[in-house]
ZAMIRO-787488 format. One record per residue (C-alpha): chain; residue number from 0; x, y, z. Coordinates in steps of 0.02 Angstrom, whole numbers, plus 50000, padded with zeros to 5 digits. Last residue first. Layout:
// residues N
<node ch="A" i="NUM" X="X" Y="Y" Z="Z"/>
...
END
This chain:
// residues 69
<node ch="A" i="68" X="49700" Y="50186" Z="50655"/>
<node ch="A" i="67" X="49799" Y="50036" Z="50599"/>
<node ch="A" i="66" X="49884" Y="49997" Z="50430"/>
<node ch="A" i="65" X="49852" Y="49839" Z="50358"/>
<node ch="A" i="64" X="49812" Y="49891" Z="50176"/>
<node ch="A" i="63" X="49965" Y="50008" Z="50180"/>
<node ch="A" i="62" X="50024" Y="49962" Z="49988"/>
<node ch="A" i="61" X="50168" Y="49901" Z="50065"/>
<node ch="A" i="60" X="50076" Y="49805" Z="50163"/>
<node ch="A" i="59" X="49964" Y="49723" Z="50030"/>
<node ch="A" i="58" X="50105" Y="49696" Z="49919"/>
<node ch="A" i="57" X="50188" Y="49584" Z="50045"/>
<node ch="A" i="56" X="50014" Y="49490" Z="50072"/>
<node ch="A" i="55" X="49995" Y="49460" Z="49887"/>
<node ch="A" i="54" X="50180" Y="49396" Z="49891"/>
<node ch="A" i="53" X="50139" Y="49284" Z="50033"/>
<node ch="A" i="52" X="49984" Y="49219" Z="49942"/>
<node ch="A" i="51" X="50034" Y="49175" Z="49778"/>
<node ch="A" i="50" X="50171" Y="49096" Z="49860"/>
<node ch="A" i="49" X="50072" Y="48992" Z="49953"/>
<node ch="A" i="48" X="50073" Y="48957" Z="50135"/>
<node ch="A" i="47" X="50182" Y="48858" Z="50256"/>
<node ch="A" i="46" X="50142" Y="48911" Z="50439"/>
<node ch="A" i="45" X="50282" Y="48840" Z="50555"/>
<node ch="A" i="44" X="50272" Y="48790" Z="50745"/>
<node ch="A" i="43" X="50366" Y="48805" Z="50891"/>
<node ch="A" i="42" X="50565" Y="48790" Z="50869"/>
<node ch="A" i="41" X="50602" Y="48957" Z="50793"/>
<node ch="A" i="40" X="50517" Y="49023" Z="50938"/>
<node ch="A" i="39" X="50585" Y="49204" Z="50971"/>
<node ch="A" i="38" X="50564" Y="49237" Z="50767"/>
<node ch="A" i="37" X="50407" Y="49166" Z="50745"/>
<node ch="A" i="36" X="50395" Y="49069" Z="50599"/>
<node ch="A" i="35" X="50328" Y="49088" Z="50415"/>
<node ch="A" i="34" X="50344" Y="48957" Z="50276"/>
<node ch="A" i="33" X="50337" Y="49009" Z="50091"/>
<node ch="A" i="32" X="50261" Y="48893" Z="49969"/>
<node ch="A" i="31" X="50272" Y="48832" Z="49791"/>
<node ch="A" i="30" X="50391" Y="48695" Z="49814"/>
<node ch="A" i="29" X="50559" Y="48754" Z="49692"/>
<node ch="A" i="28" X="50542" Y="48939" Z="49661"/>
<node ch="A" i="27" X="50431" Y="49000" Z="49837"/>
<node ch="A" i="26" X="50569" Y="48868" Z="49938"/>
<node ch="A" i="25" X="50699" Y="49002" Z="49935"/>
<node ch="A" i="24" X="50566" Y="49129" Z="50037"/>
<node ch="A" i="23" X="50608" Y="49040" Z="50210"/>
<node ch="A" i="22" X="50513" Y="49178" Z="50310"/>
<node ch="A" i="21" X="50543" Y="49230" Z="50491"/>
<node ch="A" i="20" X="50416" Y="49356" Z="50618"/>
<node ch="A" i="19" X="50457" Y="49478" Z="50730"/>
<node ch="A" i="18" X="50371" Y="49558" Z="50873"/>
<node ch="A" i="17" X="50503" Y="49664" Z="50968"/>
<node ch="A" i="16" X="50711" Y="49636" Z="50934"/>
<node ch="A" i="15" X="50724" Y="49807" Z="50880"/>
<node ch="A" i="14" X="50829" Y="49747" Z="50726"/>
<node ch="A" i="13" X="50665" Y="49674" Z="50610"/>
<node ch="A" i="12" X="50658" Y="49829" Z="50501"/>
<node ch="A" i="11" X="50804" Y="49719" Z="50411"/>
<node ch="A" i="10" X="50678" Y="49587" Z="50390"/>
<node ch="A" i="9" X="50712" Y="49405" Z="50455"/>
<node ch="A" i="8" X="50771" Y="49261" Z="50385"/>
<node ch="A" i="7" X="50767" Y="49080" Z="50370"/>
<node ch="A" i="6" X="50839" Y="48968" Z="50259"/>
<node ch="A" i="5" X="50737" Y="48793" Z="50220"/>
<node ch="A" i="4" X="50792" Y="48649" Z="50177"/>
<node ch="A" i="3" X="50799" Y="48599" Z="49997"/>
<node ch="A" i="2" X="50777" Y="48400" Z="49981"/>
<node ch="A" i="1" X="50852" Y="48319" Z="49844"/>
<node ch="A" i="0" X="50765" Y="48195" Z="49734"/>
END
């Protein structure tokens, strides 16, 4: 059994270099979760959630869910 590691990357909104976060979205196909780091601590820790989960969160913003008054 081969272990896929995982490849981070940021958003191309990302390029102000402000709050950022990272996602490893290759590992959604093969283990069912997407981790999520901070992008100035890519050595602190890592939230790993589901698939399902990220991708209903994705939708969510585009759909403006999250938008602030």
């Amino acid at each position: 059994m081969t272990t896929e590691t995982p490849r981070w990357y940021k958003s191309s909104y990302s390029s102000n270099g402000g709050n950022c976060i990272e996602v490893a979205a290759n590992l959604a196909a093969t283990q069912g979760i997407v981790p999520v780091r901070d992008s100035k601590a890519v050595d602190g820790p890592v939230l790993s959630v589901t698939a399902e989960a990220f991708t209903s969160f994705v939708e969510g913003a585009r759909a403006g869910e999250f938008e602030t008054a």
